[in-house]
C-alpha positions as CSV (number, residue, x, y, z in Angstrom):
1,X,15.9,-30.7,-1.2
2,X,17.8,-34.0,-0.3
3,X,17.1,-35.3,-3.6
4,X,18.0,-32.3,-5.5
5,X,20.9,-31.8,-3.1
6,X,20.8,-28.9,-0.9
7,X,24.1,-27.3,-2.2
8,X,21.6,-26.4,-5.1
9,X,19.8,-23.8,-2.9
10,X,20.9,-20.5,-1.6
11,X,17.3,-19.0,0.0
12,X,13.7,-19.8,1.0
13,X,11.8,-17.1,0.8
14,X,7.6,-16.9,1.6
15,X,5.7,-14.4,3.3
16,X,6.0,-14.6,7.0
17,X,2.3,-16.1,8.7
18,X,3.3,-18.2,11.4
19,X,3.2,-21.7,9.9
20,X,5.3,-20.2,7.1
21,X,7.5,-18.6,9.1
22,X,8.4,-21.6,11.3
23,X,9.3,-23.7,8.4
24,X,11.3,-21.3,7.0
25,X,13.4,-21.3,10.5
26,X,13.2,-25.3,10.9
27,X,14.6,-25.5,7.2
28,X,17.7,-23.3,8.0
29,X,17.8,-25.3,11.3
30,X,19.0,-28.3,8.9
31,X,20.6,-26.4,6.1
32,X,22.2,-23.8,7.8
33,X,23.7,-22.8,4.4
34,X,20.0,-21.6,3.0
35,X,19.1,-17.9,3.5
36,X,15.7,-17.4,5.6
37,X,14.2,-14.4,3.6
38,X,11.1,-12.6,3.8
39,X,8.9,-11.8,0.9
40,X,9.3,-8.1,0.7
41,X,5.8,-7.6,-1.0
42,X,3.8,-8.7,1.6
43,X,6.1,-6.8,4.3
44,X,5.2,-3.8,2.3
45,X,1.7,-4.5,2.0
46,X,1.4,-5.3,5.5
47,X,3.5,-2.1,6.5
48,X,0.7,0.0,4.2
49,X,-2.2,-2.5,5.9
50,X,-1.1,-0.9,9.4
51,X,-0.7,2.7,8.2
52,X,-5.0,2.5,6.5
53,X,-5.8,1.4,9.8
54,X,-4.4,4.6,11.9
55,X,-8.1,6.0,13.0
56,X,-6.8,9.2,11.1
57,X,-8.1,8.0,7.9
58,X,-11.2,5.8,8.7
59,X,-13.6,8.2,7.7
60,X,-11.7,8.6,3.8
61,X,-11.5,5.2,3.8
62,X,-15.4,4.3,4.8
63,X,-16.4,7.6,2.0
64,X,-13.9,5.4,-0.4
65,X,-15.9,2.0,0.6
66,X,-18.8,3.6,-0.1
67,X,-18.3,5.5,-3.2
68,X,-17.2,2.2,-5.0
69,X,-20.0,0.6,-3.6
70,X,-22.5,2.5,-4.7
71,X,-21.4,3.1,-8.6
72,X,-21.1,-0.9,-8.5
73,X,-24.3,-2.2,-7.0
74,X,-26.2,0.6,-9.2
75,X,-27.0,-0.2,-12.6
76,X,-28.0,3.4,-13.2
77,X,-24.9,4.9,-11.4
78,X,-22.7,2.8,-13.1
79,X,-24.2,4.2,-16.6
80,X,-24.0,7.5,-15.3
81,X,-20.1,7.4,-14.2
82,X,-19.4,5.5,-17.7
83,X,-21.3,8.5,-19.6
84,X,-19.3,11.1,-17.5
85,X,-16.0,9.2,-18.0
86,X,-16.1,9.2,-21.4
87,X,-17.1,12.8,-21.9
88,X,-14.5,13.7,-19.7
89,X,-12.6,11.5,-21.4
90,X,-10.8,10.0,-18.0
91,X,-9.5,6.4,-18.5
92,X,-10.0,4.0,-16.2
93,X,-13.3,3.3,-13.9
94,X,-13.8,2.8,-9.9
95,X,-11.1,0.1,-8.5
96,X,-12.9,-2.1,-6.4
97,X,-11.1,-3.1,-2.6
98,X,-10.1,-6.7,-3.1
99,X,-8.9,-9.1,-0.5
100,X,-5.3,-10.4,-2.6
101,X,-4.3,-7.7,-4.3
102,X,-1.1,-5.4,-3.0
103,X,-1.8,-1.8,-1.6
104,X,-5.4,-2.0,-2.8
105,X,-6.4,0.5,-1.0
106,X,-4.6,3.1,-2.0
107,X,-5.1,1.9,-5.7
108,X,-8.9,2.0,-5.1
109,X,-8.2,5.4,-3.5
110,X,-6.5,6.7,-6.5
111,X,-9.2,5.6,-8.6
112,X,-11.7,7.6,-6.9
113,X,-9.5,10.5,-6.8
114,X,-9.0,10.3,-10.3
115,X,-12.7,10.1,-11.4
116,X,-13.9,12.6,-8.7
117,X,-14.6,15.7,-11.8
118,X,-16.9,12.2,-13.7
119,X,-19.2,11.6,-10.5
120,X,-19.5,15.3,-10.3
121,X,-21.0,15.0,-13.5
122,X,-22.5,12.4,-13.5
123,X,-24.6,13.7,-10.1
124,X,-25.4,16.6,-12.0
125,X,-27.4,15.1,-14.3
126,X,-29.3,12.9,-11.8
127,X,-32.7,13.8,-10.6
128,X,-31.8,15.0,-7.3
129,X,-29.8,17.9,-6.1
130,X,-26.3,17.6,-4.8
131,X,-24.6,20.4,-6.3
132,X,-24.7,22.4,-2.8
133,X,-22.6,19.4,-1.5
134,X,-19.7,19.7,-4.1
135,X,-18.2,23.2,-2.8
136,X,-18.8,22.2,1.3
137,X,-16.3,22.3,3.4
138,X,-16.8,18.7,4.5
139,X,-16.2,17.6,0.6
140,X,-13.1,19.8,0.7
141,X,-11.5,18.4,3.7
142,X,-12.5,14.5,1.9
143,X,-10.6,15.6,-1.2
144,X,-7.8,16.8,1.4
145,X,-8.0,13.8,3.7
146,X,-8.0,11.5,0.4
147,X,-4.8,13.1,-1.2
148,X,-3.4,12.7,2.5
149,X,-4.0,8.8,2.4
150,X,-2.7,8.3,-1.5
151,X,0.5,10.5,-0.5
152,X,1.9,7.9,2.4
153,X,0.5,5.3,0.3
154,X,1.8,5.7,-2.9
155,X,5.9,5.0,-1.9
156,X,5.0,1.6,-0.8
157,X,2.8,1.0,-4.1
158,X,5.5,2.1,-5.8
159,X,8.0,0.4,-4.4
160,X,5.9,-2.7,-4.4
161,X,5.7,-2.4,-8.5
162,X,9.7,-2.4,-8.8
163,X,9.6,-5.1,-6.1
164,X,7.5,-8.2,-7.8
165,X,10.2,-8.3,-10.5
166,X,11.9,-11.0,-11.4
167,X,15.4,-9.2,-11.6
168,X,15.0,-7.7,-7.8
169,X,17.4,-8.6,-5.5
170,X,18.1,-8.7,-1.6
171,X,20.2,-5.3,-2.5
172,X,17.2,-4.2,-4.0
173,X,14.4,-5.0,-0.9
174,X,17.2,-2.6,1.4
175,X,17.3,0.3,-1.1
176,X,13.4,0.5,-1.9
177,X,12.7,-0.2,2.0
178,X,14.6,2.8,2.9
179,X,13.4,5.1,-0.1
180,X,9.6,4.5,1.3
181,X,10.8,4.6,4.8
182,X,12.4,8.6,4.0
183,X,9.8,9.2,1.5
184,X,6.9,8.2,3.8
185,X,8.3,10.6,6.6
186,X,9.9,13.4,4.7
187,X,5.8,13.8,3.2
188,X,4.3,14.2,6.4
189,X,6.6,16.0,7.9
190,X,6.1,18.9,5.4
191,X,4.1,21.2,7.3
192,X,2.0,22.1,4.2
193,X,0.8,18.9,3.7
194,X,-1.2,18.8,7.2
195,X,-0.8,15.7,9.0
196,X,-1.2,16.7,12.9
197,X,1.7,15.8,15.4
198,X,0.1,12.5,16.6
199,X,-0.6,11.0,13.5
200,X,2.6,11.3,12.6
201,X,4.0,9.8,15.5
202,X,1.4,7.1,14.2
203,X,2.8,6.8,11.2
204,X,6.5,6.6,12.4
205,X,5.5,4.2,14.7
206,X,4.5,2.0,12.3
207,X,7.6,2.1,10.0
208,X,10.1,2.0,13.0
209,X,8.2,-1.3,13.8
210,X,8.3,-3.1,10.5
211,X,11.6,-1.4,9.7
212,X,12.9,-3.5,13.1
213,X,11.0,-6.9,12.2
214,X,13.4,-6.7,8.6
215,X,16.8,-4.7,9.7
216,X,17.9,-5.1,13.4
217,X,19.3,-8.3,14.3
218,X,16.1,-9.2,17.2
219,X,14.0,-8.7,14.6
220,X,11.8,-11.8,13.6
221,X,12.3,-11.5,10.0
222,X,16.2,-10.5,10.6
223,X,18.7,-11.7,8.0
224,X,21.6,-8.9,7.2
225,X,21.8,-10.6,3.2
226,X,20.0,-7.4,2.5
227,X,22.7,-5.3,4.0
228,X,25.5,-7.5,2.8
229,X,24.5,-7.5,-0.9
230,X,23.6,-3.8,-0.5
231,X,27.2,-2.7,0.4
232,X,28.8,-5.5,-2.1
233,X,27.1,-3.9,-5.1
């Protein structure tokens, strides 16, 4: 920075672990003139991290494990899904969980929602019988539970694609933060879409917190650029 000469730079910005997080701090510290800014993505992710882990949703996320599994580590199932697929003529396969990737739950959660009608068919034509299990109430209340998870999901993933481009802004991280905050709570609010009282107050609980960490002036990620550029745009 010396080198380069630190009138060069206006912002650091990383995502926020602690050893990142303290150098971020100790470089404004020096050059008081360089914004500290968190990397919105991984805020977002993280925010959708805590929401997957509200006990609400463990079972749709441990059928979701488990479907992808299986169709991956079976040569025969795998076969069977592609055959279905293509008669059906859905596009793209099972999304695997990965460990890097933003929101990938919810992506691997839209995946199996989206091929659900394939491994119908493609259970049909297996050698055992599972046809009983397709009209159940349990498999009702999975597709139910699932559309539940992809709904509070889906603003963040959103969000996150506008997010990772190269024209966003700080203006831009306050207006998508608040259009998933009020998108998030306005969905399970709506008594039709069945989220019970405590979950909820889960869920709310978990966007008041990270809202705070990014907006209110305690907050460990703090910085009011975001407000600032909002209101000068």
């Amino acid at each position: 920075i010396e080198k380069i000469g630190f009138e060069r730079f206006c912002a650091a910005c990383s995502d926020s672990t602690g050893n990142t997080l303290l150098a971020r701090h100790l470089l404004v510290e020096i050059y008081p003139n360089i914004f500290s800014l968190a990397d919105i993505c991984h805020h977002l992710d993280n925010t959708n991290k805590d929401l997957v882990k509200i006990s609400f949703f463990d079972k749709t996320v441990k059928v979701i494990r488990g479907t992808i599994s299986s169709f991956t580590k079976s040569h025969a199932g795998k076969s069977a899904l592609q055959k279905a697929r293509e008669e059906l003529r859905i596009g793209a396969g099972l999304q695997a969980i990965g460990k890097t990737w933003f929101v990938t739950i919810i992506l691997s959660a839209l995946s199996v929602q989206r091929n659900i009608p394939a491994i119908k068919r493609a259970l049909e034509n297996s050698s055992f019988d599972f046809v009983r299990f397709y009209f159940s109430l349990w498999s009702r209340k999975f597709e139910d539970s699932l559309q539940q998870l992809i709904d509070i999901g889906l603003p963040i993933a959103k969000a996150l694609t506008c997010m990772e481009s190269n024209d966003a802004n700080p203006a831009d991280v306050f207006l998508f933060w608040h259009a998933v905050v009020f998108g998030i709570e306005r969905i399970i609010t709506d008594e039709d879409n069945g989220y019970p009282t405590d979950v909820q107050e889960q869920i709310l609980a978990v966007l008041n917190h990270r809202h705070s960490q990014l907006f209110c002036p305690r907050g460990r990620l703090y910085n009011a650029a975001y407000l600032v550029t909002a209101y000068l745009n």
